[in-house]
C-alpha positions in Angstrom: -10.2 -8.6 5.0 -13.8 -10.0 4.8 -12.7 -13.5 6.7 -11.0 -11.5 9.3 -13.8 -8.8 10.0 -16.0 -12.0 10.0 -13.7 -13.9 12.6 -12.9 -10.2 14.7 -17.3 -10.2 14.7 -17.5 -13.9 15.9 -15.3 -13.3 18.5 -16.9 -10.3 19.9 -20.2 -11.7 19.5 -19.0 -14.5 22.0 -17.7 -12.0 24.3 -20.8 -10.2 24.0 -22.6 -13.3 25.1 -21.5 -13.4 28.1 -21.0 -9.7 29.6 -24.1 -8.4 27.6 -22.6 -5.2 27.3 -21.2 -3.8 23.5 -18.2 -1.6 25.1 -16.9 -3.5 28.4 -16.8 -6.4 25.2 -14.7 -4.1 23.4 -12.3 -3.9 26.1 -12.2 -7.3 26.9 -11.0 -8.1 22.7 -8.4 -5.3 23.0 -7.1 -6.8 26.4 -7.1 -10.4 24.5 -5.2 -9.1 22.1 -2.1 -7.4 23.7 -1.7 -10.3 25.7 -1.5 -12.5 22.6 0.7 -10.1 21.5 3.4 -9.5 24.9 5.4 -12.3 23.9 6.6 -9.9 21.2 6.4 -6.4 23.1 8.8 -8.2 25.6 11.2 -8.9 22.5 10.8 -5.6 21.4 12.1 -4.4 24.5 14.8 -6.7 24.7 15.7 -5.9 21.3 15.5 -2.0 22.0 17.6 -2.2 25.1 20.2 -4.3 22.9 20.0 -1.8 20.4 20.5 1.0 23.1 23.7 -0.8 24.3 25.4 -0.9 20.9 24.2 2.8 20.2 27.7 4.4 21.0 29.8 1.8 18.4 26.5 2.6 16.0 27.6 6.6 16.0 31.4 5.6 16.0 31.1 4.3 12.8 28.9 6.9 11.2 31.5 9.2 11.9 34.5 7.1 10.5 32.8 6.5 7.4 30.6 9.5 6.8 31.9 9.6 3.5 32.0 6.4 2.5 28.3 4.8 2.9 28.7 1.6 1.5 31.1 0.7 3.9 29.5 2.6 7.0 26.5 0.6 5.9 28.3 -3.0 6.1 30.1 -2.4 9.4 26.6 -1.3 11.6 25.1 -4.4 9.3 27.9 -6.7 10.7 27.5 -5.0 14.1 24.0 -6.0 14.0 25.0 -9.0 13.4 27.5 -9.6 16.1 25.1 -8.2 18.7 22.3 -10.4 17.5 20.1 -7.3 17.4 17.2 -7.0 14.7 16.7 -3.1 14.3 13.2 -3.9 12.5 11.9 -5.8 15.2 10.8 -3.0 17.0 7.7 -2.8 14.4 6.6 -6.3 13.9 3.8 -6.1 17.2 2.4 -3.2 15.2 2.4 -4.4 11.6 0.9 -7.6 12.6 -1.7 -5.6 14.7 -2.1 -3.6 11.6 -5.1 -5.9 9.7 -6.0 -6.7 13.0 -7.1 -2.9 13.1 -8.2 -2.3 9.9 -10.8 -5.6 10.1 -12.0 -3.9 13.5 -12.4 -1.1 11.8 -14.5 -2.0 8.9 -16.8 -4.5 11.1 -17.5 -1.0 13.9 -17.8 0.6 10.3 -20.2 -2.4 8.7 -21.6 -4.8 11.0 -24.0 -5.6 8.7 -22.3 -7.1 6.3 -20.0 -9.0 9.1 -22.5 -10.4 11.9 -25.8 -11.7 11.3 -26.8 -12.2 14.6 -29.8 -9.5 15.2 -28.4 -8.9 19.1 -24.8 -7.7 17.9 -26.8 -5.6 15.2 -28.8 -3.3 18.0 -25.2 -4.1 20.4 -23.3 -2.0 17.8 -25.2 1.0 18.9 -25.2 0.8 22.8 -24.2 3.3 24.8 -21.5 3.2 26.7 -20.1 5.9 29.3 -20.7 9.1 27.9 -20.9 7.2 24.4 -24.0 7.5 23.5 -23.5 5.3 20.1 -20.3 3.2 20.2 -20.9 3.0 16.0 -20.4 6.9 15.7 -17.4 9.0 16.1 -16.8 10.4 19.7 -16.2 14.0 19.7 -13.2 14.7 22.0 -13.1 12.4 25.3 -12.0 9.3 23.5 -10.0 10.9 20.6 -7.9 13.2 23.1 -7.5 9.9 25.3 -6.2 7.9 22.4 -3.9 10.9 21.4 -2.3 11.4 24.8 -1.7 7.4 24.9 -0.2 7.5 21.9 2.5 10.2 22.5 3.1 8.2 26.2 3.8 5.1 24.3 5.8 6.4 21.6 8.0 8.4 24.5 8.8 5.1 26.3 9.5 3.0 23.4 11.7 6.2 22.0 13.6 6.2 25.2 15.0 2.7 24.2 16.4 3.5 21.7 19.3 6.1 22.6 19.2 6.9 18.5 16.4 9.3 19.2 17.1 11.7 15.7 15.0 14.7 15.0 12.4 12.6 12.7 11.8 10.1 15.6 10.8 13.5 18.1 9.0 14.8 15.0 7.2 11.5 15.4 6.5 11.6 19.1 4.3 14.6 18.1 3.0 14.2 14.9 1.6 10.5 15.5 -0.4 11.5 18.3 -2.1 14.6 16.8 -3.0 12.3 13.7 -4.7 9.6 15.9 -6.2 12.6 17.6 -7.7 14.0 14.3 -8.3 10.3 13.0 -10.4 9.3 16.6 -12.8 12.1 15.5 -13.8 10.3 12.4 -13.6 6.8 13.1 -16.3 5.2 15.4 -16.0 5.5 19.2 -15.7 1.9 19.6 -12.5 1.8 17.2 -11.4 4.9 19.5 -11.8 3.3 22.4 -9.8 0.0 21.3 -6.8 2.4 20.7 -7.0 4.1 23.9 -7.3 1.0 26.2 -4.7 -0.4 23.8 -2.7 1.9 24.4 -3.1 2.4 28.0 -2.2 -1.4 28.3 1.0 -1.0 26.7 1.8 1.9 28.8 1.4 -0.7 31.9 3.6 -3.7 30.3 5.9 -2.0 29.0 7.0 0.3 32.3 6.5 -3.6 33.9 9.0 -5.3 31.3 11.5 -2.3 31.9 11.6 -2.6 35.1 11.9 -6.4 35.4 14.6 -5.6 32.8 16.4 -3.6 35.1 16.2 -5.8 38.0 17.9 -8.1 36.0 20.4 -6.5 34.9 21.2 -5.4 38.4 21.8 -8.2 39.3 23.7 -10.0 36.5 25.7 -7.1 37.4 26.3 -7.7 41.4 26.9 -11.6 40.7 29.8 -10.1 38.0 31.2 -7.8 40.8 31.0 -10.0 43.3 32.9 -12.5 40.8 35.4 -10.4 40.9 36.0 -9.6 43.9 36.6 -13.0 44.6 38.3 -13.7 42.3 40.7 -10.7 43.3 40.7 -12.1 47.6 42.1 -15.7 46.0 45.0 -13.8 44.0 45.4 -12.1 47.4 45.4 -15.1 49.2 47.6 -16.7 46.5 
């Protein structure tokens, strides 16, 4: 964790190089990461819609083998299978973000013992905004920001998944209250990584549906129009 804090502060030093300004430099790493990471929000989305599709033979065998889960198990594992889906996959952007978040965290927690650069030590404390210390915890503005971006982006990548069970809605508001409760305590500049986070994925992912859709329009006006000529040359015939 100490080599990546180290790398996370080297990075954001460099960054802080050239905008000379602690929480726009903030922004900028958060906005570097998501886009390293939309290759796999845009298979998570994929893999969500996939999911979505197959819901409907998912719940038909749940019913026909309710009582016998060993076999109920096999059939949705050889459904997922068939489909090509991965149901885990809709976690992996956020496990691998995971130690990305907690070596964030414990360099906004301890730059000392992560940058030795005596600019980035003083940076650490700018204000920024309202923030009058980005190394202490913002009171409401940035926690309630991060908590209403959270429960947005767990509602639209809920709604891909039409297996939305009462844990999953528990989820949608539990989450959010805990990274409410958790922005209070945590410094502002972890806070506010979260929130524009967030509000980037918000963005991307209403993009990526809506590409997704356009597509699938029209994969399915080329298949209509197939067949209706297809149906003109039996006439014809």
């Amino acid at each position: 964790m100490k080599l990546l804090s180290t790398a996370i502060g080297f990075l954001l030093s460099g960054i802080y190089g050239i905008v000379d300004n602690y929480g726009l430099s903030i922004i900028i790493l958060t906005l570097i990461v998501r886009f390293l990471l939309l290759p796999m929000y845009a298979k998570q989305i994929k893999e969500s819609a996939k999911l979505s599709e197959i819901q409907p033979k998912i719940n038909e065998i749940q019913k026909r083998y309710a009582a016998d889960t060993q076999t109920r198990d096999q059939k949705i594992a050889e459904l997922y299978q068939e489909a090509n889906v991965n149901p885990a996959s809709g976690c992996l952007p956020l496990l691998i973000q995971m130690p990305f978040i907690m070596g964030l965290f414990a360099l906004l927690r301890n730059p000392l013992s992560y940058m030795t650069s005596d600019s980035m030590i003083m940076a650490v404390h700018e204000s920024f905004l309202w923030i009058k210390d980005l190394s202490q915890p913002d009171a409401w503005i940035l926690p309630i920001l991060a908590g209403i971006s959270t429960y947005f982006t767990f509602s639209m990548s809920s709604q891909q998944n039409a297996d939305a069970n009462g844990m999953n809605n528990a989820m949608k508001y539990f989450y959010p209250v805990m990274i409410f409760l958790m922005g209070r305590s945590f410094p502002a500049g972890l806070a506010l990584y979260w929130a524009v986070g967030n509000l980037f994925t918000i963005g991307q992912t209403y993009f990526l549906n809506k590409k997704r859709e356009e597509q699938k329009f029209l994969a399915q006006a080329k298949e209509e129009a197939k067949k209706n000529f297809e149906n003109e040359k039996k006439k014809k015939n």
